[in-house]
C-alpha positions as CSV (number, residue, x, y, z in Angstrom):
1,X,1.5,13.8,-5.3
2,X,4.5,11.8,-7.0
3,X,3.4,8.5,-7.3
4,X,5.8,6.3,-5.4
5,X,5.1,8.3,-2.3
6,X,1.2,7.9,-2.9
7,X,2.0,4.0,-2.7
8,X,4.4,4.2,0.1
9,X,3.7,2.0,3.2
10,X,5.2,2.5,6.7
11,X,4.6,-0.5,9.4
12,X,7.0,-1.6,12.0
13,X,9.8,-3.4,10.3
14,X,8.2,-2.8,7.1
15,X,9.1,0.8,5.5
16,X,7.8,-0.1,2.1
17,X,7.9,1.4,-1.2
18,X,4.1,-0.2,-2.1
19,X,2.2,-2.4,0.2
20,X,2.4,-5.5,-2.1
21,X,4.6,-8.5,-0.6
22,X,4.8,-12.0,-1.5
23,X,3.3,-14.4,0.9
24,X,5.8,-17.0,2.8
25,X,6.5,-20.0,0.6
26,X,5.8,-18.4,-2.7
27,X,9.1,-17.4,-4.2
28,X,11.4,-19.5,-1.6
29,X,13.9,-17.4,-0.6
30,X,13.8,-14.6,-3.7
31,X,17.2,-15.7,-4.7
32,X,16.4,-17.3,-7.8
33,X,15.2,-14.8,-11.1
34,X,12.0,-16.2,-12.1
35,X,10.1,-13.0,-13.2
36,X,8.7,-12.0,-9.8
37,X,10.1,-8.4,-9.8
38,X,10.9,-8.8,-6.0
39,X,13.0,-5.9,-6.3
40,X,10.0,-3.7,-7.0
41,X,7.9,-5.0,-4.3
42,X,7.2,-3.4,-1.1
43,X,9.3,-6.2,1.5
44,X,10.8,-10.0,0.8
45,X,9.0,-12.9,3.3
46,X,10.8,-15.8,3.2
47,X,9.9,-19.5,3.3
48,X,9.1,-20.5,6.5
49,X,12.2,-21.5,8.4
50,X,12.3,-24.2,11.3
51,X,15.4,-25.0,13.5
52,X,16.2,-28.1,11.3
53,X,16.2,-28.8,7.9
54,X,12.7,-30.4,6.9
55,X,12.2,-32.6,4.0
56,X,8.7,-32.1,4.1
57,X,5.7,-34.0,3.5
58,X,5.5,-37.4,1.0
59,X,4.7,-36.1,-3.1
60,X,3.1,-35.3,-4.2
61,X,3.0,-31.8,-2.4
62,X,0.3,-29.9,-5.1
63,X,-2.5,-30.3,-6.9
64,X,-4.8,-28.4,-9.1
65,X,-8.4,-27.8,-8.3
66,X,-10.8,-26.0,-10.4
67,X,-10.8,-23.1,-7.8
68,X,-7.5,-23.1,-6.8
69,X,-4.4,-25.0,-5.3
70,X,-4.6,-27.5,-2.8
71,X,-0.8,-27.9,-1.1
72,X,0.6,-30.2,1.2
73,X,4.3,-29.1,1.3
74,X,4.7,-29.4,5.1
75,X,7.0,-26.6,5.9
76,X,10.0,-27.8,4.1
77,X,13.2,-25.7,4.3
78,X,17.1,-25.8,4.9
79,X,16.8,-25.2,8.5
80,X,18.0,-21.7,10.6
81,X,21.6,-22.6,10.6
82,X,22.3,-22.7,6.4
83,X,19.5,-19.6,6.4
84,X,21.3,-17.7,8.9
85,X,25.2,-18.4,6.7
86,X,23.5,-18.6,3.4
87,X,20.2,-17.5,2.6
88,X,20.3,-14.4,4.5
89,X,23.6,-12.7,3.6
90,X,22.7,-13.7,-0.3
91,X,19.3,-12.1,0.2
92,X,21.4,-8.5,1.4
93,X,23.8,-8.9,-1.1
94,X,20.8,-9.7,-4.2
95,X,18.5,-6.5,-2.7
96,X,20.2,-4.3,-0.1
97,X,18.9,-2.5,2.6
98,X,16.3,-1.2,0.4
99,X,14.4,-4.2,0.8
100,X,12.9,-4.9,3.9
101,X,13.2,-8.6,5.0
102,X,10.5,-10.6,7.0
103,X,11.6,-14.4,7.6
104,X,8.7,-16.8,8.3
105,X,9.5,-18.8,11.5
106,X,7.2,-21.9,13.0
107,X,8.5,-24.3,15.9
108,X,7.2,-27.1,17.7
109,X,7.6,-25.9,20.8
110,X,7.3,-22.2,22.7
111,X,11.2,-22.6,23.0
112,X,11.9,-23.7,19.3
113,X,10.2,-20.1,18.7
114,X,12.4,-18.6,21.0
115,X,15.4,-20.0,19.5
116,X,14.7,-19.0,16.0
117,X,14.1,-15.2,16.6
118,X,17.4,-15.0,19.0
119,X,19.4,-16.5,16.5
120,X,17.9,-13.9,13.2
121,X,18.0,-11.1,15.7
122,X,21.3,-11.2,15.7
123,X,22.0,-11.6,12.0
124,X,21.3,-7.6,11.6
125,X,19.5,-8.8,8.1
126,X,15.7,-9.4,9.4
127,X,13.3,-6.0,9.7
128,X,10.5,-7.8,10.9
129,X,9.9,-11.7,12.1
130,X,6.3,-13.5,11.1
131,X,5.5,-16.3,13.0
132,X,4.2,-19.3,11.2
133,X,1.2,-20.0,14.0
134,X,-1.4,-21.6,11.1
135,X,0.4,-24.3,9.0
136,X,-2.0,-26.7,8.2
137,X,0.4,-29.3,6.9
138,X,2.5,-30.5,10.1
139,X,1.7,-32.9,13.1
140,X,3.2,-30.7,15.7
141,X,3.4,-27.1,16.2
142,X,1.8,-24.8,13.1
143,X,-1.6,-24.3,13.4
144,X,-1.9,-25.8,16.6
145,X,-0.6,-22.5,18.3
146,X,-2.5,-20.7,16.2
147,X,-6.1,-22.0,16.6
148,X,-6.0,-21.3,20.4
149,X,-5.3,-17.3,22.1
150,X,-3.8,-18.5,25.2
151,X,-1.5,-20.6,23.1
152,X,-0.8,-18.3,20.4
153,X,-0.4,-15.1,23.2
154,X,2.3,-17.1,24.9
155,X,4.6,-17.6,22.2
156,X,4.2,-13.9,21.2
157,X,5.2,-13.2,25.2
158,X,7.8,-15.3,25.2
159,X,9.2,-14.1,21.5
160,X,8.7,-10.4,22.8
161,X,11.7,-10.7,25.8
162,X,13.8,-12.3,23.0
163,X,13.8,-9.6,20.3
164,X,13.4,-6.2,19.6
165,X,12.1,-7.1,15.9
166,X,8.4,-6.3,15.0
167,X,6.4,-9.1,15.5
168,X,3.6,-10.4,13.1
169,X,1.5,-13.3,13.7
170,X,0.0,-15.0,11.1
171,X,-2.9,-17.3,11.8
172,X,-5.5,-19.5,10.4
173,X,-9.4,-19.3,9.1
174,X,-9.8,-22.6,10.6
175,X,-11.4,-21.9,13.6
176,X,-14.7,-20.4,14.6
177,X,-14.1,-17.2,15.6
178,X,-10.6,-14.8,15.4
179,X,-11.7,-12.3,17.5
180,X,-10.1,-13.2,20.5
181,X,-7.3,-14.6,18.9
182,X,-6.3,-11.8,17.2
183,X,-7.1,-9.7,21.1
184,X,-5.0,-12.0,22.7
185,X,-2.1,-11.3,20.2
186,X,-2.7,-7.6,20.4
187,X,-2.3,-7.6,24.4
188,X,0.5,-10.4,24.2
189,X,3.0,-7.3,22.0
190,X,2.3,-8.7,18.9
191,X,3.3,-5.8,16.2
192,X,0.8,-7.0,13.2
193,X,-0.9,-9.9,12.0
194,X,-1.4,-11.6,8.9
195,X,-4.7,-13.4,7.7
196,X,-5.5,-15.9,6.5
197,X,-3.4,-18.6,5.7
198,X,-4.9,-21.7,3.8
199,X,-8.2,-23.3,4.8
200,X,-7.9,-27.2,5.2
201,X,-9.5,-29.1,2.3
202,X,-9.2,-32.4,0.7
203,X,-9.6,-33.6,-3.0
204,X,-10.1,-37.6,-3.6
205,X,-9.6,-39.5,-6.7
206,X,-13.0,-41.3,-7.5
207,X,-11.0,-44.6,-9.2
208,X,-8.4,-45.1,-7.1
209,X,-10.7,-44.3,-4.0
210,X,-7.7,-42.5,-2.8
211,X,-6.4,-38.7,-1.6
212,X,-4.2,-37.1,-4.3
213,X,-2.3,-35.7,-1.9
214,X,-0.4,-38.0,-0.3
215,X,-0.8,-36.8,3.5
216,X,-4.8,-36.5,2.5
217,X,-5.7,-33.0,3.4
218,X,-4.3,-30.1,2.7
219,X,-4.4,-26.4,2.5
220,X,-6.0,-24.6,0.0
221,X,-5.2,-21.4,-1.6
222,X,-6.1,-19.6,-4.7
223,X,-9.7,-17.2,-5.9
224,X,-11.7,-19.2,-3.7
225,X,-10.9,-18.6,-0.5
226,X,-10.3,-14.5,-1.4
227,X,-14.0,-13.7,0.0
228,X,-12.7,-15.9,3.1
229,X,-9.7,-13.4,3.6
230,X,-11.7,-10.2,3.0
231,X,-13.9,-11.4,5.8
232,X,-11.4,-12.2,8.6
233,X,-9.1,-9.2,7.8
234,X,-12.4,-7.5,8.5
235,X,-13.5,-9.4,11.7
236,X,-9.9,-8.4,13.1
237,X,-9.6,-5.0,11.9
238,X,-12.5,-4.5,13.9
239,X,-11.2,-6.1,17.3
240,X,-7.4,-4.6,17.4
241,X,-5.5,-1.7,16.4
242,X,-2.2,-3.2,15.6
243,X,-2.0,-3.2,11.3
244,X,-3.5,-6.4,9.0
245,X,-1.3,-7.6,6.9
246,X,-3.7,-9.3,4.0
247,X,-3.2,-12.3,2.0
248,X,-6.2,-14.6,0.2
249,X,-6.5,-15.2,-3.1
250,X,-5.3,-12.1,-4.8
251,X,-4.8,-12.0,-8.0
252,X,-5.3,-8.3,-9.2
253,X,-4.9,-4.8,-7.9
254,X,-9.1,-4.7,-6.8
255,X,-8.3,-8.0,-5.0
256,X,-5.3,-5.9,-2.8
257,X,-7.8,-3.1,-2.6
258,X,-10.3,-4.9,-1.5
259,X,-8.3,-6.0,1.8
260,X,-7.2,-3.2,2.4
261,X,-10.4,-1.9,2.4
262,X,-11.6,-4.4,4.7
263,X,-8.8,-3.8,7.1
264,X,-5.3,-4.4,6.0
265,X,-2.2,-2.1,5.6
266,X,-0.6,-4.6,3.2
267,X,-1.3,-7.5,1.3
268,X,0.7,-10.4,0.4
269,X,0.5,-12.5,-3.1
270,X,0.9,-16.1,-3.2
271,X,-1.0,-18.8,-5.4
272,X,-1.2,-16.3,-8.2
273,X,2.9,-16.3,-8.6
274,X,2.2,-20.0,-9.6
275,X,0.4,-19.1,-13.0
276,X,1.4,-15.4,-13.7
277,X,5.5,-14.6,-11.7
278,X,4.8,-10.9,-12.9
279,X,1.4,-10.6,-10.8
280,X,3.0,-8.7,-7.8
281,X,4.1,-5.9,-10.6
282,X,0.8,-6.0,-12.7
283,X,-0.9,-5.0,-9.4
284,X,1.9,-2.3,-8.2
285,X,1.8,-0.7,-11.8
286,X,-1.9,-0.6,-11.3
287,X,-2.7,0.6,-8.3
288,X,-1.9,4.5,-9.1
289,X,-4.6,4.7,-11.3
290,X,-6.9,2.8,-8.7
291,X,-6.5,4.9,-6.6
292,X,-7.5,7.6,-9.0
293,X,-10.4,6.1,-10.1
294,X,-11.9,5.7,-6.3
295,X,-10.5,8.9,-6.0
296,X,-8.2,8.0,-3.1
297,X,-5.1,10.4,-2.3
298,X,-2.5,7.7,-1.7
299,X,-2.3,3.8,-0.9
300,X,-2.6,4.3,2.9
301,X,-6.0,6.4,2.9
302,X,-7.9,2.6,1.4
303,X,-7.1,0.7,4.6
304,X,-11.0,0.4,6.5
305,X,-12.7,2.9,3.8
306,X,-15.5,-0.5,4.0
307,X,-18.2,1.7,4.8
308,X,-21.0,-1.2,6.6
């Protein structure tokens, strides 16, 4: 089998080459060249975009940890209305139509939601839409939609008689059990979901007896919480048949494999684009001889091999 069609991926929205995106936040808007390779990668997700511009949270927005990065950025962006005359028209014109496009969306409201899929709708540049129901870094909204099913099923009901685009949820390890979240989406039209987004942690320094981030906690991201991912995407592949996008900690091609084996169609890479831009292509020019070595016939044939 010619390799690009061993690592193509087909989800609603999503007709990728390879099933390795970047996570929402990681590369901004994938305007600016910085060695990420977007154009090889299997879709674009943008930064999460709000109805208006957000400054975000005080500095500093990220620190270092020995097991990762612990961010505070709180959902800063330019707002829908320069994303829908700038950002997005830019994006076609940098990648094409060979590129699918996902934009990250979060509001504060049900309606805010609303708003924000109407208006990319009809911008004819979005495939897919992922809805921002996890942030752990904002007072309203985020993760407060995301924690609860009835809450999180009712923004995907009311997104769902707004848009035709696929819809994919992303949500949050901070609660004690996604089952019924993830159900709740599933019944609700959701088209895909997307776990995990960061687990809340804090870091303190011991002589000014203070939090080195400035809002105190924040979310972290990085090798740690990888095991953390492999677990939920495997909880919720269990519970629903819609696809798993996952996204945790990956930082090589058995990290995406591992996910996928757990449960997920795709993967997204994040905190690793912070020390190595070129991780997205290390793990695509890997993964054909991955999949050789567990003697898989293409990318697709991984998802839930996890054998328990």
């Amino acid at each position: 089998m010619i390799a690009k069609h061993r690592l193509a991926v087909k989800l609603p929205g999503l007709n990728m080459k390879n099933p390795v995106m970047n996570s929402s936040g990681s590369v901004y808007f994938g305007l600016e060249d910085k060695g990420f390779g977007i154009e090889k990668t299997g879709a674009l997700v943008t930064k999460t975009v709000t109805m208006t511009p957000r400054a975000g949270n005080p500095q500093p927005w990220i620190i270092e940890t020995p097991s990762g990065i612990l961010n505070s950025v709180g959902l800063a962006n330019p707002g829908i209305e320069k994303v829908i005359t700038d950002m997005l028209p830019a994006i076609h014109k940098k990648y094409g139509d060979d590129l699918p496009v996902m934009v990250s969306i979060a509001g504060e409201t049900v309606q805010e939601y609303v708003a924000l899929a109407r208006l990319l709708t009809q911008t004819g540049f979005v495939t897919a839409i992922e809805i921002n129901l996890s942030c752990p870094n904002v007072d309203r909204g985020g993760m407060a939609f995301g924690v609860d099913a009835q809450a999180a099923a009712e923004v995907i009901e009311a997104l769902r008689e707004v848009t035709h685009l696929p819809l994919y949820a992303k949500l949050s390890p901070n609660v004690a059990d996604i089952k019924p979240i993830v159900k709740a989406l599933e019944v609700a039209g959701a088209d895909g979901i997307v776990l995990i987004n960061t687990v809340m942690g804090m870091s303190l320094d011991l002589e000014k007896r203070q939090a080195h981030l400035a809002r105190g906690m924040g979310g972290m991201s990085g090798t740690a919480i990888h095991p953390i991912a492999v677990r939920f995407v495997y909880e919720a592949a269990q519970t629903v048949n819609i696809p798993i996008i996952g996204v945790g900690g990956i930082t090589s091609v058995a990290d995406a494999l591992e996910l996928m084996m757990a449960g997920a169609s795709a993967v997204q890479v994040g905190g690793a684009l912070t020390h190595k831009p070129e991780a997205m292509i290390e793990i695509i020019d890997s993964l054909p001889a991955v999949l050789d070595k567990y003697k898989f016939t293409d990318v697709q044939d991984v998802t839930n091999t996890f054998r328990n």
